[in-house]
N, C-alpha and C positions, 0 to 999 in steps of 0.2 A: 266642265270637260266637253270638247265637240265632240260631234258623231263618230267622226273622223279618228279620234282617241277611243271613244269608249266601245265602240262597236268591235274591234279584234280584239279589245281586255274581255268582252264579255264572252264573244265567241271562242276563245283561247279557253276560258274558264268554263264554259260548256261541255267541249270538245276531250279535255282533262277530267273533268269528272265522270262522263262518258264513260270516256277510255280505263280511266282506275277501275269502277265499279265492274266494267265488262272482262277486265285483265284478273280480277284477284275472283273472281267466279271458275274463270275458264283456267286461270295459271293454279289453283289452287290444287285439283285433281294430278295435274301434272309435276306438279312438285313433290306431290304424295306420292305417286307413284316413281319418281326419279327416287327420292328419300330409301323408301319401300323394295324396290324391284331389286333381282337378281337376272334379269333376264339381258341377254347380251345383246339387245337393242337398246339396254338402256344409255350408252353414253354416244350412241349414236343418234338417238332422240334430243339427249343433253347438247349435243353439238348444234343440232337443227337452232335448238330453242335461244342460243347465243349466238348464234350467227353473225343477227344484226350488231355485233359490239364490234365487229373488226370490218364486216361488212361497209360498203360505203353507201351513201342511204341515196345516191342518184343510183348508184345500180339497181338494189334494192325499189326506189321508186319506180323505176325506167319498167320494170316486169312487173311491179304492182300495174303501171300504168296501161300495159297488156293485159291482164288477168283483170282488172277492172273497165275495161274498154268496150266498146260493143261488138268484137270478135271473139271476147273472151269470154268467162265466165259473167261478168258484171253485165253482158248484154244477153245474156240467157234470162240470168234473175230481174234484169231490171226490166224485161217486156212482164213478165210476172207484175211487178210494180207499179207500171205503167210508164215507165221512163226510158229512154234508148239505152243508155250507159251509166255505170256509177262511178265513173270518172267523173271529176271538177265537181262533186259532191260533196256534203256533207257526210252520209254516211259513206262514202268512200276515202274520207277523212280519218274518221275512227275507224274503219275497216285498215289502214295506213298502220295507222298509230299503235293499234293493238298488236301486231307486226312488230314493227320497231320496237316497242318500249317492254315486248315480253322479257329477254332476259332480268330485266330488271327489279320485275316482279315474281317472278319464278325462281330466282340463285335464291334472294334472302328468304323466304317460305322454303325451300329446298334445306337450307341451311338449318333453319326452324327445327324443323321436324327431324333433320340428323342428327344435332343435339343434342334432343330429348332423350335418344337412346331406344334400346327396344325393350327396359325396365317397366317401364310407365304402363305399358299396353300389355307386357305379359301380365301384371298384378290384378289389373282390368279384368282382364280372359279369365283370371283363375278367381274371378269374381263374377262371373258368369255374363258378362257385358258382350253383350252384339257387336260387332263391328262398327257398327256404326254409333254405339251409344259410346263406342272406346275412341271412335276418332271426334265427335262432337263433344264428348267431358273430357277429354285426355288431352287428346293431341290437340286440338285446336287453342285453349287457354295455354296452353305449355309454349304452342307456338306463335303467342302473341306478340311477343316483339320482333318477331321473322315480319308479320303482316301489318303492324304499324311499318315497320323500313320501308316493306314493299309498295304499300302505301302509296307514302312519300316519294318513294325514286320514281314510280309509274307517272302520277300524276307531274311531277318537277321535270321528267324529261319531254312528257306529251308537250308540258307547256313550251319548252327550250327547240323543241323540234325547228327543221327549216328545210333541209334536202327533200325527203320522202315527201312533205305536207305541197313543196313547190310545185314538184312533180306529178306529184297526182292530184291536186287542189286546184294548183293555179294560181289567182288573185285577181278572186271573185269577193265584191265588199259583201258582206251578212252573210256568204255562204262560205265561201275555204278563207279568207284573209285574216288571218288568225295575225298573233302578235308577231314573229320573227318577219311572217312574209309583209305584215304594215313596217314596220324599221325599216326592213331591206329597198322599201317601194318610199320612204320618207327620204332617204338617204339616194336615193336613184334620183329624186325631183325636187333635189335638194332644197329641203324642208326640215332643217338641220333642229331646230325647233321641237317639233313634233318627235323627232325621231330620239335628242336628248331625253323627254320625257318618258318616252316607251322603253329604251334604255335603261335609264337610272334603275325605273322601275322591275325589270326585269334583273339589273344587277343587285336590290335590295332582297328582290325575293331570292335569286341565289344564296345568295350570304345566308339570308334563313334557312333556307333548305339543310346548308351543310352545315350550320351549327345545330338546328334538329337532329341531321343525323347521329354526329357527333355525342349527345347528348342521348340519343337513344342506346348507340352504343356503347354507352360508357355503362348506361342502367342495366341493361341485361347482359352486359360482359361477353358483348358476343361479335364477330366481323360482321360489315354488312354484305361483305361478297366473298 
């Protein structure tokens, strides 16, 4: 496989596993608390955190691409860093991504922990369990097929991404040219070739994606959204 091929498979699968690990840290609080809360900013948070599913990801990019510029925020933290802006970055790639791909990782962990019920955690409590020794034995294995889905959709959409990644990336090779933006740039320079292969492959892992999911859902009896 040339450069040319395996350098956006590798940087796609970088940039993905990034983005999962950093989404189910940061999505996992906020899912708990959507689950959890009474407070009547909760379904106006919930709205925030979906956004991106109706949203169109050049607008969404187009203001990432502000906020990460060197007028914006990205050029406050990135003299910090040493760099003018975290635009046409890598980490302004996954700063992208984690954006975009939260609903996705936040509904199914949301759904998780609704499920469960509030059985689990009173039995806990009246067993004299911390808070947190009730959400670390309890909720957390309970809500283990919430965070395998989550998982999966995080990482399957980071990979699938193209608007937001264009926009505030680019297509810079080893640094934003991730897989959708090499196809798109095969198919520009017509390189029909190159661009079948990143293709197929991308539609193989589709197909797995949605019969995992499938199959997950089937085992814990649960929607994924």
């Amino acid at each position: 496989m040339t450069t040319d091929l395996w350098e956006p498979i590798a940087l796609t699968l970088k940039l993905a596993g990034i983005t999962t690990v950093l989404l189910l840290i940061i999505g996992t609080p906020i899912a708990w608390w959507l689950a959890r809360s009474r407070s009547r900013l909760k379904e106006v948070v919930a709205t925030l955190v979906a956004l991106p599913l109706v949203l169109p990801p050049t607008v969404l990019g187009f203001y990432l691409l502000i906020v990460l510029g060197p007028n914006g925020l990205g050029g406050i933290f990135g003299e910090l860093a040493g760099v003018r802006t975290f635009a046409f970055t890598f980490e302004g790639l996954v700063f992208g991504s984690i954006l975009y791909s939260m609903p996705f990782v936040v509904q199914p962990i949301r759904n998780a922990f609704e499920a469960m019920g509030q059985r689990p955690m009173e039995v806990a409590a009246t067993l004299r369990a911390s808070p947190w020794d009730r959400f670390l034995t309890v909720a957390l294995p309970l809500a283990r097929p919430g965070f395998l889905t989550a998982a999966v959709l995080g990482f399957a959409h980071t990979v699938g991404e193209f608007g937001v990644i264009l926009m505030i990336g680019g297509n810079i090779p080893g640094e934003t040219k991730v897989l959708s933006v090499a196809i798109y740039d095969f198919v520009e320079t017509l390189r029909w070739k190159e661009a079948h292969i990143l293709s197929a492959g991308m539609l193989a892992f589709s197909f797995i994606v949605i019969l995992a999911m499938s199959l997950l859902a089937r085992r814990s009896g649960q929607r994924t959204f």
